[in-house]
N, C-alpha and C positions, 0 to 999 in steps of 0.2 A: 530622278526622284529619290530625296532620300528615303529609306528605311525607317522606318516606327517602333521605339521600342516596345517592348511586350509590356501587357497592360494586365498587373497580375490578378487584377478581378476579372477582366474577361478570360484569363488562361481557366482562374477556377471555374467559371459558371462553363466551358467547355470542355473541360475535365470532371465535371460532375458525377461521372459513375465514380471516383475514386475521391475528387475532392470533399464533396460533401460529405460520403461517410468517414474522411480522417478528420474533417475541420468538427467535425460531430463527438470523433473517439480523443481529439485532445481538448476536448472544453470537460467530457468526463473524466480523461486523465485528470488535469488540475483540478476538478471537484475533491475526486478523491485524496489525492497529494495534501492541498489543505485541510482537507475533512482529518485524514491521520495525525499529520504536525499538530492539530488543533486537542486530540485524543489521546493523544501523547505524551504530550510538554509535560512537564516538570513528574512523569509518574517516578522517575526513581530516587530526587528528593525527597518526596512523598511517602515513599516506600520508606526508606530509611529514616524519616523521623515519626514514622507509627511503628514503626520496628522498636527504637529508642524509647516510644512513651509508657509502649505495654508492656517490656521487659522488666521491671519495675515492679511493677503489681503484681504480674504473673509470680513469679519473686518470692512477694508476700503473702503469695496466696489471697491475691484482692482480683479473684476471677472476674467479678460483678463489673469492676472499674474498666478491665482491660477491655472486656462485652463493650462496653460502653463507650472507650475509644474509638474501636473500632466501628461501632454502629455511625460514630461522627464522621469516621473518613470513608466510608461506606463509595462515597463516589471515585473514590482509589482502588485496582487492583488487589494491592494489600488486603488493605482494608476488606475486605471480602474474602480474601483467600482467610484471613488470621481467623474472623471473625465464621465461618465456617467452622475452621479450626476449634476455636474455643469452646461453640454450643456446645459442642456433644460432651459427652460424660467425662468428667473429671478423670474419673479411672478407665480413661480408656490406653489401653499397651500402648507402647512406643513404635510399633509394625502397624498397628491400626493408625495411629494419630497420622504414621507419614503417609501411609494409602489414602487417607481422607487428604492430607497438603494436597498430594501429588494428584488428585481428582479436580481440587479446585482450581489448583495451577492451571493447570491441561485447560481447564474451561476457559480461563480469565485469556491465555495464551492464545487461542481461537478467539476470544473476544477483540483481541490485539493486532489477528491479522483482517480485521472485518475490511471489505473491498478491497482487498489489496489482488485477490484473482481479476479484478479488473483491471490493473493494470499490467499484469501477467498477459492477459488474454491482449492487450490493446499492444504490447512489445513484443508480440509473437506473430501477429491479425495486421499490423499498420505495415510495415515493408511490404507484404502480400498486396495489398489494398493499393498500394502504391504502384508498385510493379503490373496491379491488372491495369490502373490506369492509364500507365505508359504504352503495352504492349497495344490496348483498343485506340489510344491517340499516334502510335506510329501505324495502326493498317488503316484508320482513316486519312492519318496522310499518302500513304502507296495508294489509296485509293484516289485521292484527289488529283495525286498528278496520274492516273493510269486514265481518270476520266479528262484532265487538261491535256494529255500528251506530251506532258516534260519528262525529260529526266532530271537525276541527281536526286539531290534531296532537297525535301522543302522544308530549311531549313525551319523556319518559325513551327513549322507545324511538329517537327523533331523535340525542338525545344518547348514546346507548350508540354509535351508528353513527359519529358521527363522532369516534370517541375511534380508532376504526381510521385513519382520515385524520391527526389527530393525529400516533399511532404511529410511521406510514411515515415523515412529514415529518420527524418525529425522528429516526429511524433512516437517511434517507438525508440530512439535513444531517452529522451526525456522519461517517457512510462517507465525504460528499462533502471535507469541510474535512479529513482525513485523506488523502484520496486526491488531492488537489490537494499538498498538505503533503508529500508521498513525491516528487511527483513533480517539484517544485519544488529537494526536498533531494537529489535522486538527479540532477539536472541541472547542478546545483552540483559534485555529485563529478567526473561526468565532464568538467565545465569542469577541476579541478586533475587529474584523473588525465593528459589531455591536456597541460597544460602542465609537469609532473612527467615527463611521458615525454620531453619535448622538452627537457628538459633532460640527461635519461640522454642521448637518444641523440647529442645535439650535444658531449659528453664521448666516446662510444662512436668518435666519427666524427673526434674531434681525433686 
C-alpha cells in the first residue's frame, strides 16, 4: 500500500492546540503590518513640505498664516507638533518653546508606534505556541504506538508535530522583520521631526 501524503488541513485541525492560536496571531500580525504602512506612507514628504510652507511666514511674522497651515495638515504628525508649537505665546523663551516640541514629539512618537507591541508580543509568543504544539503532537504519538505496540517512530505523526514548529517560526519571523522595520522607520521620522522643529523654532526665535 502506498503512503498518503500529509493533508495540511487535516495536520492543522489536529494540531489545533497550537495551530489555531498561530493561524489566529498571523491574520493579526498582517492587520497590523498594513494598518502601519497605511499610517505611515508618505509622513516625511509631508513633514518637510509643511516645514517649507510655514518658514516663510514665521519669517514675516505672519504667525496667523503659518496657524493656519498647520491646522490644514493637521492630519500629519507635523502638522501637530508645529501647530502646538505656534499656539502658545509669541514670547515664549527658546528653552520653553523646545520643552513644549520635545512634549509633542514624544506624543506624536507613541502615536507612531500604535500596535506595534503586537507584533512584539506575536515574535516573541509564536515559536512558543509552536514548539507547545509539537511537543503535545510527539507524546500523542509515543502514545499511540505505546497503545499499537510498535516501535520506532510514527513517522506521520512526527511529522504532523512539527509542522506546528514550522508554523510559529513562520509566523514570528514575519512579526519579527516587520517589527524591527516599524521601528527602524519610526526612528527615522523622529530623527527629521526633531531637526524640522529646529528649524521652526530657530525662525520663531529670530
Amino acid at each position: 500500500m502506498q503512503p498518503t501524503g500529509l493533508d495540511f488541513i487535516d495536520i492543522i485541525h489536529k494540531g489545533a492546540i497550537a495551530t489555531y492560536p498561530l493561524i489566529l496571531l498571523s491574520i493579526v500580525s498582517v492587520a497590523v503590518v498594513f494598518e502601519r504602512l497605511w499610517s505611515l506612507r508618505n509622513i516625511g514628504a509631508i513633514t518637510l513640505r509643511v516645514t517649507e510652507s510655514i518658514l516663510e511666514p514665521i519669517k514675516k511674522g505672519q504667525r496667523d498664516l503659518a496657524i493656519a497651515i498647520c491646522k490644514q495638515n493637521s492630519h500629519c504628525p507635523a502638522g501637530r507638533i508645529f501647530l502646538n508649537l505656534l499656539e502658545r505665546d509669541g514670547n515664549t523663551r527658546l528653552d520653553v518653546a523646545n520643552n513644549i516640541a520635545a512634549e509633542a514629539m514624544f506624543e506624536e512618537g507613541q502615536k507612531l508606534k500604535k500596535h506595534l507591541w503586537i507584533l512584539g508580543t506575536v515574535a516573541s509568543s509564536a515559536p512558543f505556541i509552536g514548539l507547545l504544539g509539537t511537543v503535545v503532537g510527539i507524546i500523542k504519538s509515543f502514545e499511540s504506538m505505546a497503545i499499537a505496540g510498535t516501535g520506532g517512530f510514527a513517522v506521520v505523526g512526527i511529522s504532523e508535530a512539527l509542522v506546528a514548529t514550522a508554523l510559529g517560526l513562520g509566523v514570528a519571523i514575519i512579526a519579527v522583520i516587520f517589527y524591527n522595520y516599524f521601528q527602524t522607520r519610526i526612528g527615522a521620522l523622529n530623527g527629521l521631526f526633531r531637526i524640522q522643529v529646529a528649524k521652526v523654532v530657530q525662525h520663531m526665535s529670530v
